[in-house]
N, C-alpha and C positions, 0 to 999 in steps of 0.2 A: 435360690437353691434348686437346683435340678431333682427332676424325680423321675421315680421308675412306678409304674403304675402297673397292678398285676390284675386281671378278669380273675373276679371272685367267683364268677358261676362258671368257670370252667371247669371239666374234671380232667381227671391225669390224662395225659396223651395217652393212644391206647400202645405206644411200645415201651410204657413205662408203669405197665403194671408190676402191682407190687408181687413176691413171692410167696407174700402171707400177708393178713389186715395190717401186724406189728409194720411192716414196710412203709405202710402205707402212706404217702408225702400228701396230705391238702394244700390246698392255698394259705392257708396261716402259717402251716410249718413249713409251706415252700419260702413265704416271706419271710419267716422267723431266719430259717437258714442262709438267705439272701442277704439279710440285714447283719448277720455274724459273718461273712464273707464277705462285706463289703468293709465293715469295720475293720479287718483283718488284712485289707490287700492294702490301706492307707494311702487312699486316691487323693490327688490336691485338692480336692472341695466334696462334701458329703451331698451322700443324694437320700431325699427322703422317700420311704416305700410307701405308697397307697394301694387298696383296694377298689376297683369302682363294679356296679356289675356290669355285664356283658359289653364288649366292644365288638362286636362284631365275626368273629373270628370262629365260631362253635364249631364248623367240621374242623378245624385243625388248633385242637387247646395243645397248651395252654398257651392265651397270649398274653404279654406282657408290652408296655411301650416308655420309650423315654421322651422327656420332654424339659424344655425348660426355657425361662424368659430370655429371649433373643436370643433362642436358639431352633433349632432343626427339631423335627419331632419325626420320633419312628415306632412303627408298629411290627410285632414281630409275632408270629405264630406257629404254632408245633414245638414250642420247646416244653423241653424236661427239666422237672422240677428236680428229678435224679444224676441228671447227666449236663445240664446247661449252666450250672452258675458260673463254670470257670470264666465261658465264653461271655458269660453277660457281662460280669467282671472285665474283663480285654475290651468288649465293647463301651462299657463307659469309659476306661481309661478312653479310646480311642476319641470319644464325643468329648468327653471335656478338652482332652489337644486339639480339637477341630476348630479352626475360626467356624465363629457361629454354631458350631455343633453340624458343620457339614462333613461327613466320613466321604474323602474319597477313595481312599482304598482299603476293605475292609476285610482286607487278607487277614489282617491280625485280630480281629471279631471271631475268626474258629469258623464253627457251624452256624452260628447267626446270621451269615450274612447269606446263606442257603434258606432263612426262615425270615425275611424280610417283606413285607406285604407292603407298607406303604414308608416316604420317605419326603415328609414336607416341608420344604426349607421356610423359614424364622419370618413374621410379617415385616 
């Protein structure tokens, strides 16, 4: 099963400050949200959501990475737990069509594919 792995010690990007605390999206509710919008887009194979801390990424939160057995892993940074699920959503569609989970063309990822830090093809 493929998964999407979210930096727990990140905090919100800073152009996605909330307009009040009620706003306010964490990593759980970013996940919570995630996992109901993935369930909702009914992708050919489910991805499970994990937590790990810090991957690296703290000047540009939030990051998030996909990954999965014999496939490609990617690491993505500066996205919005407010404004990115659609694009996350498009990008696993994209990864699961990939042989191997290699995205050659990531036009149809959105904004993700402007948030792309690393991109490691499968052992």
């Amino acid at each position: 099963m493929p998964r999407i792995v979210i930096c727990k010690t990140c905090q919100p990007a800073p152009d996605t400050e909330p307009a009040s605390k009620a706003d306010f999206i964490d990593v759980d509710g970013f996940a919570r949200q995630l996992g109901t919008a993935l369930d909702q887009a009914e992708l050919p194979e489910a991805f499970e959501i994990t937590q790990i801390d810090c991957m690296g990424s703290c000047s540009e939160p939030t990051s998030v990475a996909l990954q999965g057995a014999g496939r490609a892993s990617y690491l993505f940074a500066g996205l919005s737990a407010r404004h990115d699920i659609d694009d996350i959503i498009a990008t696993c569609r994209a990864y699961l069509s990939a042989p191997d989970g290699w995205i050659e063309d990531a036009r149809g990822c959105g904004r993700l594919r402007f948030c792309l830090k690393a991109r490691i093809p499968t052992l």
